[in-house]
py3Dmol code that shows the C-alpha trace and the ligand (Angstrom):
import py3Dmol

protein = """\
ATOM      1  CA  UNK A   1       0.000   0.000   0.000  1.00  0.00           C
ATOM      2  CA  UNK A   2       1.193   3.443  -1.033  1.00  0.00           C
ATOM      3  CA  UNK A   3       1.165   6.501   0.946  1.00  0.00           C
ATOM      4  CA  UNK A   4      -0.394   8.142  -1.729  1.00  0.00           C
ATOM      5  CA  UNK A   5      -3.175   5.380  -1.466  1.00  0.00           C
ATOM      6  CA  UNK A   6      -3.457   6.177   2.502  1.00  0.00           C
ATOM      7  CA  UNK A   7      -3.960  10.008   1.860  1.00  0.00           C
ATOM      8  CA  UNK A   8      -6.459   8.930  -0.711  1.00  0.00           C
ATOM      9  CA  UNK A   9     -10.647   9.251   0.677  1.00  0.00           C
ATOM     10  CA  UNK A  10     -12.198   7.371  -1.538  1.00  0.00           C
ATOM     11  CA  UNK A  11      -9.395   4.573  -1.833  1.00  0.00           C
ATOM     12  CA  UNK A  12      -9.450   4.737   2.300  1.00  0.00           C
ATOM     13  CA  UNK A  13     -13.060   4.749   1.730  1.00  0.00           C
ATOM     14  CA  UNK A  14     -12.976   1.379  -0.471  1.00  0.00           C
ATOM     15  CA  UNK A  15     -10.852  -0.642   2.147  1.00  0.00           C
ATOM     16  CA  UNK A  16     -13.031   0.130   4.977  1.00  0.00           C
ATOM     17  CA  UNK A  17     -16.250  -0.978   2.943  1.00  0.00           C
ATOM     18  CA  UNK A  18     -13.990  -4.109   2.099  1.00  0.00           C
ATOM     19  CA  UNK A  19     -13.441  -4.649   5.742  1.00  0.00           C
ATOM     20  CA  UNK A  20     -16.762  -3.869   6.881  1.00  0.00           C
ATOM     21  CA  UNK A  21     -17.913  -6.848   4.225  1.00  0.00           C
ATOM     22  CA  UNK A  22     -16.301  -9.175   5.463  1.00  0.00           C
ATOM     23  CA  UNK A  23     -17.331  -9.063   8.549  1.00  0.00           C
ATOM     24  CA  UNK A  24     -14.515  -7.406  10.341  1.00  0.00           C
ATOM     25  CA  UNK A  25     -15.876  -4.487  12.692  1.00  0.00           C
ATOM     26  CA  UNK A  26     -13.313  -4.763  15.712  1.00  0.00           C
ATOM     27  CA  UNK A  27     -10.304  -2.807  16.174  1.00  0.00           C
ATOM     28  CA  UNK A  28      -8.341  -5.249  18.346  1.00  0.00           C
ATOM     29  CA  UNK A  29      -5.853  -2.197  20.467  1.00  0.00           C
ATOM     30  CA  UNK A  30      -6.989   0.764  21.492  1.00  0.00           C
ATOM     31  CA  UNK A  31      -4.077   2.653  19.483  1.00  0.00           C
ATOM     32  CA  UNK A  32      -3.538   1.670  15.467  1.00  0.00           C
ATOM     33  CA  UNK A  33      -0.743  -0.390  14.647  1.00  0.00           C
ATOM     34  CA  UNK A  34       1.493   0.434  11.722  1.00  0.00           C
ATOM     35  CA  UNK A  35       2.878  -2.877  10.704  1.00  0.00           C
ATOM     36  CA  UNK A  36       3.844  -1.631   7.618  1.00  0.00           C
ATOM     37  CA  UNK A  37       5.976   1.517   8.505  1.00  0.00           C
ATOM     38  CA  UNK A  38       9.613   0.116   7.846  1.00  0.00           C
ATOM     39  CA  UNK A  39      10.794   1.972  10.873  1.00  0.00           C
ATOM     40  CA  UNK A  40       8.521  -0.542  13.039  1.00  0.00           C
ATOM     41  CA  UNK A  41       8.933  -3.659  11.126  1.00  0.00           C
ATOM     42  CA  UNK A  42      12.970  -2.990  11.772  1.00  0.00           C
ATOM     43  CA  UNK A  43      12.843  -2.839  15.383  1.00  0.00           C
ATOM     44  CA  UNK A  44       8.952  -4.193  16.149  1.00  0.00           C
ATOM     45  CA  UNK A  45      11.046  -7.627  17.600  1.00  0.00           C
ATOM     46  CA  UNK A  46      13.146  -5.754  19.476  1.00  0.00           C
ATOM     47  CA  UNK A  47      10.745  -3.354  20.917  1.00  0.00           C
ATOM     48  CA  UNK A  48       8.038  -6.614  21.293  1.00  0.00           C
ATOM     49  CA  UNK A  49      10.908  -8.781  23.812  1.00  0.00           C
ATOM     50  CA  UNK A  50      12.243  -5.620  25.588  1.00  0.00           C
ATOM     51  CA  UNK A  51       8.732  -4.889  26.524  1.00  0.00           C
ATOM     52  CA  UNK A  52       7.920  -8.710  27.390  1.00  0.00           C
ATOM     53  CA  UNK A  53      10.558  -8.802  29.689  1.00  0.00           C
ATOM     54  CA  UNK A  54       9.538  -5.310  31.558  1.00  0.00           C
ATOM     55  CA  UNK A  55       5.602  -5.114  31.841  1.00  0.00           C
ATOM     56  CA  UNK A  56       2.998  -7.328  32.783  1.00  0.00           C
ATOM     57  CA  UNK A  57       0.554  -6.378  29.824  1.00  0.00           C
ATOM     58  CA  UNK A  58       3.041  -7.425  27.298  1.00  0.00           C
ATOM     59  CA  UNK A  59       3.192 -10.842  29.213  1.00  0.00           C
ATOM     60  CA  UNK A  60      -0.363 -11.475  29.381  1.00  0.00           C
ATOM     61  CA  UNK A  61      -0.505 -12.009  25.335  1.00  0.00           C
ATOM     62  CA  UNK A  62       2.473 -14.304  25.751  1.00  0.00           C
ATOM     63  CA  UNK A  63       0.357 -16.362  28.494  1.00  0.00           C
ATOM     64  CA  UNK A  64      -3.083 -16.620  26.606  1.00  0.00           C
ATOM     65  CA  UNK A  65      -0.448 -17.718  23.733  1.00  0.00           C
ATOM     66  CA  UNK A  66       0.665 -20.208  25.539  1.00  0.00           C
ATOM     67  CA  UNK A  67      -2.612 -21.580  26.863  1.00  0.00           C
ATOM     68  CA  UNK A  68      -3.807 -20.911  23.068  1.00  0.00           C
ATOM     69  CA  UNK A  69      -0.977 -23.375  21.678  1.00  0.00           C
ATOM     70  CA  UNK A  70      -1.416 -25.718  24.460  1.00  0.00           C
ATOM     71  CA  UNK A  71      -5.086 -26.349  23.372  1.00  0.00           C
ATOM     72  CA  UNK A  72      -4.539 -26.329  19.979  1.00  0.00           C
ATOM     73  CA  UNK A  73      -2.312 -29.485  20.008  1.00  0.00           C
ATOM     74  CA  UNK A  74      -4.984 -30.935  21.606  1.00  0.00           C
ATOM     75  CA  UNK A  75      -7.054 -32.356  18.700  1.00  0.00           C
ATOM     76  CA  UNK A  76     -10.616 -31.187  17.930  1.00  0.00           C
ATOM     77  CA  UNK A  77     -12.152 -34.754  18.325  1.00  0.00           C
ATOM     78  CA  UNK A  78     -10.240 -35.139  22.013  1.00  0.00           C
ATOM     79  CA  UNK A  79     -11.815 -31.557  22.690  1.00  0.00           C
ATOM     80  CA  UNK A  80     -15.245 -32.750  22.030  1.00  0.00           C
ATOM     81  CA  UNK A  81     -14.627 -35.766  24.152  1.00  0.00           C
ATOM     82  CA  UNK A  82     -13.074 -33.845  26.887  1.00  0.00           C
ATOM     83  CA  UNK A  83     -16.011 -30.919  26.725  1.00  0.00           C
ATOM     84  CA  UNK A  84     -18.341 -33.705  27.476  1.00  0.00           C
ATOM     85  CA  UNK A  85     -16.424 -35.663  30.087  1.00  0.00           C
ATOM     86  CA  UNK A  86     -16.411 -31.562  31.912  1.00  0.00           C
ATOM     87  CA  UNK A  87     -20.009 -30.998  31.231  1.00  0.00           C
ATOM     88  CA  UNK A  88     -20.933 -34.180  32.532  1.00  0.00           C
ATOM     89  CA  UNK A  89     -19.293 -32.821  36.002  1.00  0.00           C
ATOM     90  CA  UNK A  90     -21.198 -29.630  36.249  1.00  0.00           C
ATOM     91  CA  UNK A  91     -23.944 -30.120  39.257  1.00  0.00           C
ATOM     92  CA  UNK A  92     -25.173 -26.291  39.057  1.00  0.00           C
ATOM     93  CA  UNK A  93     -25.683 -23.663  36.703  1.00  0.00           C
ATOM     94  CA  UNK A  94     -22.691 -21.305  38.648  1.00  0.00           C
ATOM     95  CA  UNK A  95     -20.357 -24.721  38.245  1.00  0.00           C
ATOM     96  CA  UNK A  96     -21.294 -25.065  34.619  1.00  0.00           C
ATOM     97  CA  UNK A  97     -20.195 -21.087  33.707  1.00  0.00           C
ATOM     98  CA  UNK A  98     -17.022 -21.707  35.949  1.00  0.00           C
ATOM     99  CA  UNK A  99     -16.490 -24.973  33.884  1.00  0.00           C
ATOM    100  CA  UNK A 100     -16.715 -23.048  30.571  1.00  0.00           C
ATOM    101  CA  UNK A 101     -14.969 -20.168  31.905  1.00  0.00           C
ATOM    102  CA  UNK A 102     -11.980 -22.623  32.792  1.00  0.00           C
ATOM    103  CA  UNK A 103     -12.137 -24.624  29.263  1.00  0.00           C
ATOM    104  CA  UNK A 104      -9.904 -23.712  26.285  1.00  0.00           C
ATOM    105  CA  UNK A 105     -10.691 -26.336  23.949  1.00  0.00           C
ATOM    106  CA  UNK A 106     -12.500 -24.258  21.564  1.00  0.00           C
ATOM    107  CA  UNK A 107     -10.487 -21.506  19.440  1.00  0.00           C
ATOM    108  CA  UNK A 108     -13.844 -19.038  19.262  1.00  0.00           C
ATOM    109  CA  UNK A 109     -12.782 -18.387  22.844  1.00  0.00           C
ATOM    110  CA  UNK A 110      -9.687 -16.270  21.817  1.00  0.00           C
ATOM    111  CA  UNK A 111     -10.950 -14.051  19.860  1.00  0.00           C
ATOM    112  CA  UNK A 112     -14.342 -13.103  22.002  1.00  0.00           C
ATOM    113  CA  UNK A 113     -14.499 -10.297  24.606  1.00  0.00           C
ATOM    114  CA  UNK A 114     -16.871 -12.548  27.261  1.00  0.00           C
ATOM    115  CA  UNK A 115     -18.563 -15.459  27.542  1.00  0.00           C
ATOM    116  CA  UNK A 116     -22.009 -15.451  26.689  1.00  0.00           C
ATOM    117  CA  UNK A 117     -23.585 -17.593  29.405  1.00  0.00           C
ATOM    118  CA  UNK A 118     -27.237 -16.815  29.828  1.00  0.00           C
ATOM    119  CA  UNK A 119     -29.564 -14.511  30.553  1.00  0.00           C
ATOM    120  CA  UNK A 120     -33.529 -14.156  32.544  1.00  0.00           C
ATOM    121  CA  UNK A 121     -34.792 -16.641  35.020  1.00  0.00           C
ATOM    122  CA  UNK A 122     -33.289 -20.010  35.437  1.00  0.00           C
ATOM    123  CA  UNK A 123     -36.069 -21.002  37.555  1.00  0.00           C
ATOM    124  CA  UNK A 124     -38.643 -20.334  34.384  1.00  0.00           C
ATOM    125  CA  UNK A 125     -40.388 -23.117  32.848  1.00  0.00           C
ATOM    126  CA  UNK A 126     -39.093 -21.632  29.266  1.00  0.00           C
ATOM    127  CA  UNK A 127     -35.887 -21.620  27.959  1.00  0.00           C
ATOM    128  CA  UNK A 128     -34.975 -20.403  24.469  1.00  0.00           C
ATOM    129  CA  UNK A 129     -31.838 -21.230  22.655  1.00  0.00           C
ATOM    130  CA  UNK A 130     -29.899 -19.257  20.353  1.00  0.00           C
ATOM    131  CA  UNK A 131     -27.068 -19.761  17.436  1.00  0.00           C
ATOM    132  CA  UNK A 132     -23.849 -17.458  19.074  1.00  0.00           C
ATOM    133  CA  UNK A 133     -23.531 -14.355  20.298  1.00  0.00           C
ATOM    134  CA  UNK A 134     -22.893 -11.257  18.014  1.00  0.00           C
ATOM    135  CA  UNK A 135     -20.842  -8.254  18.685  1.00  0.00           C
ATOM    136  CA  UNK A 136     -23.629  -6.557  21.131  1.00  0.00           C
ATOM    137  CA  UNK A 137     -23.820  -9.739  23.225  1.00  0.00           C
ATOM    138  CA  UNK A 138     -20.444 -10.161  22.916  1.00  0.00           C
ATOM    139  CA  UNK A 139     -19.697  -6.755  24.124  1.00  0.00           C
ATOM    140  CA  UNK A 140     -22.291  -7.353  27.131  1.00  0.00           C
ATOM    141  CA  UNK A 141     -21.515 -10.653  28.003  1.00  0.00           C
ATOM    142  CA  UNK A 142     -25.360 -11.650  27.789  1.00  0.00           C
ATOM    143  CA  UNK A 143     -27.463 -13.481  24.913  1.00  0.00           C
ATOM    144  CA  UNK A 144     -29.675 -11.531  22.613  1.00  0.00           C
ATOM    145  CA  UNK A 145     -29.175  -7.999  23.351  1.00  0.00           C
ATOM    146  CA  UNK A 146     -28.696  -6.371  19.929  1.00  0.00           C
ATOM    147  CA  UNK A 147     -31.195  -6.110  17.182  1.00  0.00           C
ATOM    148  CA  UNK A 148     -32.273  -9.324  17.368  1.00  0.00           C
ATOM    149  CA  UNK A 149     -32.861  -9.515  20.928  1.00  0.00           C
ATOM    150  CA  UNK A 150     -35.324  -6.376  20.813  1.00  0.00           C
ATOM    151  CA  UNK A 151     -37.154  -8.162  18.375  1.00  0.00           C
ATOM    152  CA  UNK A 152     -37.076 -11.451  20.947  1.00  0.00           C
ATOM    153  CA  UNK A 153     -38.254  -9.244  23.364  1.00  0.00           C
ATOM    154  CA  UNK A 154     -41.373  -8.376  21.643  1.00  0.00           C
ATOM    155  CA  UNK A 155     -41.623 -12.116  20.401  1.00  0.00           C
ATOM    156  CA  UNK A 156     -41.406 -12.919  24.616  1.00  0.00           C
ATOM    157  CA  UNK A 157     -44.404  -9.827  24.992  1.00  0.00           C
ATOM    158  CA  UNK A 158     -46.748 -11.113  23.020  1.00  0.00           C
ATOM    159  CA  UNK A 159     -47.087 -14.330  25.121  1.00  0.00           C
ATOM    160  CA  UNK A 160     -46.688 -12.433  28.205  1.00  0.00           C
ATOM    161  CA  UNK A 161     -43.610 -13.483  29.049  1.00  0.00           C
ATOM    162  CA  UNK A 162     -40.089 -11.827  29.105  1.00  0.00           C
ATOM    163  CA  UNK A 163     -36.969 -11.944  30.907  1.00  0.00           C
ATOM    164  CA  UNK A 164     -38.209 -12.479  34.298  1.00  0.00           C
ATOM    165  CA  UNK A 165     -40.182 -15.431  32.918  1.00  0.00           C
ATOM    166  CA  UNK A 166     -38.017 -16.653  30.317  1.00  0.00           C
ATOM    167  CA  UNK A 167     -34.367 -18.264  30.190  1.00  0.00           C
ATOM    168  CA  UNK A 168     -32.069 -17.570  26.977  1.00  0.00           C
ATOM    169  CA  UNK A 169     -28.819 -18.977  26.046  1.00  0.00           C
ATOM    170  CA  UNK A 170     -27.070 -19.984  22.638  1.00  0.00           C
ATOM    171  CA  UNK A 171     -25.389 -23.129  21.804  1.00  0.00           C
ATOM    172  CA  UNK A 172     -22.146 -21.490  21.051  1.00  0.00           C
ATOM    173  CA  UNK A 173     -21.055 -19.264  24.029  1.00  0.00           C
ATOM    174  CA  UNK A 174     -18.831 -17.275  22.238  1.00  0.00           C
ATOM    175  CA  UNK A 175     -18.580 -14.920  19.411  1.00  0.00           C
ATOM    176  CA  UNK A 176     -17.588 -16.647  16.121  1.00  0.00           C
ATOM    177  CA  UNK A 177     -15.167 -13.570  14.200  1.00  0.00           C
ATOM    178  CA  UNK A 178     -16.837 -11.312  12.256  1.00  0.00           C
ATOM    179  CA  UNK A 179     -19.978 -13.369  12.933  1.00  0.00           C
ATOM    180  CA  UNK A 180     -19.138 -15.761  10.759  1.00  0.00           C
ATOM    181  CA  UNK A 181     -21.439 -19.012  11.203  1.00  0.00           C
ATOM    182  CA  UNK A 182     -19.880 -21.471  13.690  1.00  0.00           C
ATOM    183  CA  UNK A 183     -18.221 -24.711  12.268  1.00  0.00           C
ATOM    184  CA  UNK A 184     -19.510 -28.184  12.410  1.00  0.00           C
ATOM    185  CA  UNK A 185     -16.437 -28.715  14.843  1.00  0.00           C
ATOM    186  CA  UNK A 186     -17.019 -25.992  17.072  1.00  0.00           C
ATOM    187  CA  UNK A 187     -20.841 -26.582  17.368  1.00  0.00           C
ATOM    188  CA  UNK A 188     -20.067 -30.433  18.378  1.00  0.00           C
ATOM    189  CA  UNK A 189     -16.882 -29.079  20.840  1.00  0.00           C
ATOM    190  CA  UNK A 190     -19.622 -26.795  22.536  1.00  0.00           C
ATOM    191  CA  UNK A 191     -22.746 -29.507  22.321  1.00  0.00           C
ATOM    192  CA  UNK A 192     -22.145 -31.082  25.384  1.00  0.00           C
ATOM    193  CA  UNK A 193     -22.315 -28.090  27.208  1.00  0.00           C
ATOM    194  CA  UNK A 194     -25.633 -26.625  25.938  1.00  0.00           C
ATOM    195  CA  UNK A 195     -27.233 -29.687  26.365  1.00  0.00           C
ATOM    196  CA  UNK A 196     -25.802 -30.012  30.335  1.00  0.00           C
ATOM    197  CA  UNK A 197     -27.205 -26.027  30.874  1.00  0.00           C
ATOM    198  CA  UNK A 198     -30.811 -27.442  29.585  1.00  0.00           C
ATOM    199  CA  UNK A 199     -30.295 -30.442  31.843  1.00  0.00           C
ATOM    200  CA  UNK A 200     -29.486 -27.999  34.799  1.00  0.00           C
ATOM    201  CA  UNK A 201     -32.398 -25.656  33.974  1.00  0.00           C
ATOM    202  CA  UNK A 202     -34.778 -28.778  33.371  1.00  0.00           C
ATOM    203  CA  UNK A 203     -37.186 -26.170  31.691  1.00  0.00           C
ATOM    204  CA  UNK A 204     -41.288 -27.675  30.948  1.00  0.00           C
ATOM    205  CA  UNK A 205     -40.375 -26.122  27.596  1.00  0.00           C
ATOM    206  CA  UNK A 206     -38.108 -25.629  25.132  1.00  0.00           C
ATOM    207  CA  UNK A 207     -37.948 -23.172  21.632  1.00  0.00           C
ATOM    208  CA  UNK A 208     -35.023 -23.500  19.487  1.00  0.00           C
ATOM    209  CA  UNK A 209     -34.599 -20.581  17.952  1.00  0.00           C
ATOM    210  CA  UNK A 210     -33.520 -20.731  13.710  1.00  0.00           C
ATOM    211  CA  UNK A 211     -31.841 -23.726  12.113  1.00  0.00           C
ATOM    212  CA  UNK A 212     -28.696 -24.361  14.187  1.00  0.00           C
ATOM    213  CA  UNK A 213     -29.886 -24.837  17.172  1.00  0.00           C
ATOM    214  CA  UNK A 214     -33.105 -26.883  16.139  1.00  0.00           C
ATOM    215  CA  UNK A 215     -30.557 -29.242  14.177  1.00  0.00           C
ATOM    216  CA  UNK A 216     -28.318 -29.394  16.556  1.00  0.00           C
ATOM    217  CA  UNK A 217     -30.703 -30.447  19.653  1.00  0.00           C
ATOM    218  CA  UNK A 218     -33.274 -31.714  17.540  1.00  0.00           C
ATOM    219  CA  UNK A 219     -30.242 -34.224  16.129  1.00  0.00           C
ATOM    220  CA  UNK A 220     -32.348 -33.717  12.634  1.00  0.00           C
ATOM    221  CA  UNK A 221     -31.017 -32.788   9.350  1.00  0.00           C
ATOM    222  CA  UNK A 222     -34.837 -31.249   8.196  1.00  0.00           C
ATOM    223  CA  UNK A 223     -34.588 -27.891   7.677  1.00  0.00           C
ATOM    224  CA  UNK A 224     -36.371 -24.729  10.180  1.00  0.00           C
ATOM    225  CA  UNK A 225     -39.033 -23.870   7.489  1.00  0.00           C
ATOM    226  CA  UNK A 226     -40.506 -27.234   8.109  1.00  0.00           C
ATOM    227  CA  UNK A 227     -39.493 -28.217  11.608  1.00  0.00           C
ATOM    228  CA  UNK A 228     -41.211 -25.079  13.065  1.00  0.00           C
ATOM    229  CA  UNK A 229     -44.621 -24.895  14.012  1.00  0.00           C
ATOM    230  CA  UNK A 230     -44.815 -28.636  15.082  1.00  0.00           C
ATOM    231  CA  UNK A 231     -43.846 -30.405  18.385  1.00  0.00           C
ATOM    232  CA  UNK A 232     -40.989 -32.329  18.530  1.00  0.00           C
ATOM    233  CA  UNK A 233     -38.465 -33.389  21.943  1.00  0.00           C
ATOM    234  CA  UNK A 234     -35.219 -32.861  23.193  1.00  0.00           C
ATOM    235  CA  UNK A 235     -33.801 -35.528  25.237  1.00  0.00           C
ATOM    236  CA  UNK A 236     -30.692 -34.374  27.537  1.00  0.00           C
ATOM    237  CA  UNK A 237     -27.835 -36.665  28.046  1.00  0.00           C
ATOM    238  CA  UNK A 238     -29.451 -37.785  30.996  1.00  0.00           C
ATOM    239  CA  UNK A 239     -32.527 -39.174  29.793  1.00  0.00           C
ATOM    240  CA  UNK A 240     -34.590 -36.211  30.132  1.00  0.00           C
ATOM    241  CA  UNK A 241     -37.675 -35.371  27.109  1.00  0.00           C
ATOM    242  CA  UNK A 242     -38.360 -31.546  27.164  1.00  0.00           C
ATOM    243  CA  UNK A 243     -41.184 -30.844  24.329  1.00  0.00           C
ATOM    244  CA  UNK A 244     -39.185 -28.153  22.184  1.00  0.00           C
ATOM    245  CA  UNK A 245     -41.083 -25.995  19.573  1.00  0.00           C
ATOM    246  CA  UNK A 246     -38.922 -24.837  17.163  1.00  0.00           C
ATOM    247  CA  UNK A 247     -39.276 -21.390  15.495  1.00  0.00           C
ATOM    248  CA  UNK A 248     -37.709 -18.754  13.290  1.00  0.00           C
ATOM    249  CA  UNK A 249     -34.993 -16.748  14.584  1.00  0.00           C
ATOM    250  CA  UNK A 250     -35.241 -13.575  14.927  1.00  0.00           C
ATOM    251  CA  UNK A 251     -32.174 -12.240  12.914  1.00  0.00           C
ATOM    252  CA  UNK A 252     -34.180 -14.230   9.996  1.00  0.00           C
ATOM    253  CA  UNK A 253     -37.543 -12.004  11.009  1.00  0.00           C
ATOM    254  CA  UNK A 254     -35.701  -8.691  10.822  1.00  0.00           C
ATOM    255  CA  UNK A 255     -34.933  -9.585   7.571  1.00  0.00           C
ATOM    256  CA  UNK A 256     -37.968 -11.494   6.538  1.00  0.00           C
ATOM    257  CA  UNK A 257     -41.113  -9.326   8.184  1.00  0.00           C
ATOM    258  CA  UNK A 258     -43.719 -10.755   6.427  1.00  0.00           C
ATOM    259  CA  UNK A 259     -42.984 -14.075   8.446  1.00  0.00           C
ATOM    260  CA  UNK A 260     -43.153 -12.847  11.506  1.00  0.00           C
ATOM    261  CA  UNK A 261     -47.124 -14.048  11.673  1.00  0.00           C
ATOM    262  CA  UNK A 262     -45.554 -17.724  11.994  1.00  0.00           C
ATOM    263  CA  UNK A 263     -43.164 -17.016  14.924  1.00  0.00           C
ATOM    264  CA  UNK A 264     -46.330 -15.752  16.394  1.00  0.00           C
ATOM    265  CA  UNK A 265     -48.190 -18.890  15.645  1.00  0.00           C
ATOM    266  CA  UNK A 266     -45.392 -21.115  17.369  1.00  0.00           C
ATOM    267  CA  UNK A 267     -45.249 -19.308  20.034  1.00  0.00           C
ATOM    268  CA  UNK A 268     -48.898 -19.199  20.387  1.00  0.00           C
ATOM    269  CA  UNK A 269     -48.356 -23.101  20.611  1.00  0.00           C
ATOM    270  CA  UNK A 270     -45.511 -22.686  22.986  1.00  0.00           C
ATOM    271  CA  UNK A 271     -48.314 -20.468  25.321  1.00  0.00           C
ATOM    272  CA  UNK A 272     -51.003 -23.224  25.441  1.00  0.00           C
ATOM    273  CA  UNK A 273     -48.579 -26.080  25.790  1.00  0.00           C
ATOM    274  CA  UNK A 274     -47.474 -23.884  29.204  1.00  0.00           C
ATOM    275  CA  UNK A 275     -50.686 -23.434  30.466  1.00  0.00           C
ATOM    276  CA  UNK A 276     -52.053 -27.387  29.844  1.00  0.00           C
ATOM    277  CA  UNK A 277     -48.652 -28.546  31.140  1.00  0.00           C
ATOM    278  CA  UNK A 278     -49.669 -25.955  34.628  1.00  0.00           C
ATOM    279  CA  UNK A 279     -53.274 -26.903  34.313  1.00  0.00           C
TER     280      UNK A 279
END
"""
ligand_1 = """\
8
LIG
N -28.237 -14.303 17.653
C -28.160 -15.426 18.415
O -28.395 -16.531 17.916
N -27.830 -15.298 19.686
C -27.572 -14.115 20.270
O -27.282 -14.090 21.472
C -27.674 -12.966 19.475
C -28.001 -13.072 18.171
"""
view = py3Dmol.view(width=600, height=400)
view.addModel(protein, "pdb")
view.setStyle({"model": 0}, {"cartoon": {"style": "trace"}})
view.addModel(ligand_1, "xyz")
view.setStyle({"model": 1}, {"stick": {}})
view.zoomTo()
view.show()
C-alpha cells in the first residue's frame, strides 16, 4: 500500500467498505498499529521482547499464547470428548459457567471479549436457545441484546412473558469472528455443554430458535421452514424429554417481516402447551 493510497478518501473509503464486508468491525488495540511503517517492522522484535521482559501487559498475550498453543495441540475430536467428560461434572448452573470459563478447547474463545452464558430466570419453565452471540452480546456478556434480541423481546411480549419469565442462552457461548457461522467442529466441541445447561435448567419447555440450534438439539437434518410450528423433543444426556417448539430466529424475522405471523403462531403453541402442562 502506497502513501499516496493512505492520503487517498475514496481509496481509504474502499478498504473500509472491504473490511466492513467481510465481517470485520473490531479494532483489536486501542491505538492503530502500523505494521507496515519500515521503521517498526525494523525494530517491532526488538521493541516486542524488551517490553515482554519489563511489563505485565506485554506478558499477558504471551500467556493466553501459551494456553492458546497448548489447546490447539490438543485435537478437535479429544476436545469434544473432553467438553463432554467436563459438562458431565457440572452439578449447578454457577459450576457449569465456571467450567466453561476454565475450558480452552475451543479456538472461538480467543478471539471473544466474554462469555455469553445466559440470561432471565433459570427457575422459568421456558428456555430459548440461540445460534452465538454477536458483537452486542459479545460486548455485554449476555445473549440476545442487539437487534435481534429487541425483536425477541417483543416475540417474549406477546405471550406475556419476558426476561423475568423466560431463560435464553445460545449453543455457542462465544462470538464466532466477524460473525461468521460457527463450524460443524465448534458446534459439536460446545454440544455437550448446551445440552448439560438445559439439563441444569430442566425447563417444561423448550424453543429453538432458527436452524442451528433446532438441528443441533433436535439431532435432525430437516430444515427450520418445516421443523417449526410442530412439536418435537429434546432428550438431555441424561434421559430427560423436554417438548421443544422450534421457530424462526429472529435475525431471519428482521430480515424477513412478512414471516413474523408464523413465529407468532409457534409461540402461540408454545403459550397453550405452558398453560395445559400448569393446568
Ligand atoms: N443471535 C443469536 O443466535 N444469539 C444471540 O445471542 C444474538 C443473536
Amino acid at each position: 500500500m502506497t502513501s499516496k493510497a493512505l492520503n487517498n478518501p475514496a481509496y481509504l473509503h474502499e478498504l473500509l467498505a472491504f473490511y466492513a464486508d467481510a465481517g470485520v468491525d473490531e479494532a483489536l488495540a486501542e491505538e492503530p498499529n502500523d505494521r507496515l511503517s519500515p521503521q517498526k517492522a525494523a525494530t517491532g522484535l526488538a521493541v516486542s521482547s524488551a517490553l515482554s521482559s519489563t511489563t505485565s501487559t506485554a506478558q499477558q498475550p504471551q500467556a493466553e499464547n501459551s494456553v492458546r498453543l497448548a489447546a490447539a495441540a490438543i485435537p478437535d475430536e479429544a476436545q469434544a470428548a473432553r467438553a463432554r467428560d467436563l459438562a458431565r461434572q457440572a452439578q449447578s448452573l454457577e459450576e457449569l459457567r465456571t467450567i466453561l470459563t476454565d475450558f480452552d478447547g475451543c479456538n472461538l474463545k480467543f478471539t471473544a471479549r466474554n462469555l455469553v452464558f445466559a440470561d432471565g430466570n433459570p427457575q422459568a419453565d421456558l428456555m430459548l436457545v440461540g445460534e452465538a452471540p454477536g458483537r452486542d452480546e459479545d460486548l455485554q456478556g449476555l445473549p440476545f441484546v442487539g437487534r435481534s434480541g429487541r425483536l425477541l423481546d417483543r416475540m417474549l411480549a406477546a405471550i406475556g412473558r419476558d426476561r423475568t419469565s423466560a431463560y435464553i442462552s445460545n449453543i455457542i457461548p462465544w462470538r464466532p469472528p466477524g460473525n461468521r457461522e460457527p463450524s460443524p467442529l465448534e458446534s459439536e466441541i460446545c454440544r455437550p455443554f448446551i445440552e448439560r445447561h438445559i439439563e441444569l435448567v430442566r425447563p417444561k419447555v423448550l424453543v429453538t430458535l432458527g436452524n442451528p440450534s433446532t438441528k443441533l438439539l433436535l439431532q435432525t437434518k430437516t430444515g427450520i421452514m418445516r421443523m417449526r410450528g410442530t412439536w418435537s423433543v429434546h432428550t438431555t444426556p441424561g434421559g430427560l424429554e423436554i417438548p421443544t417448539m422450534p421457530t424462526l430466529h429472529p435475525a431471519y424475522l428482521l430480515r424477513n417481516p412478512a414471516h413474523k405471523k408464523l413465529a407468532w403462531r409457534d409461540l402461540l403453541a408454545v403459550k397453550m402447551k405452558l398453560a395445559e402442562l400448569e393446568g
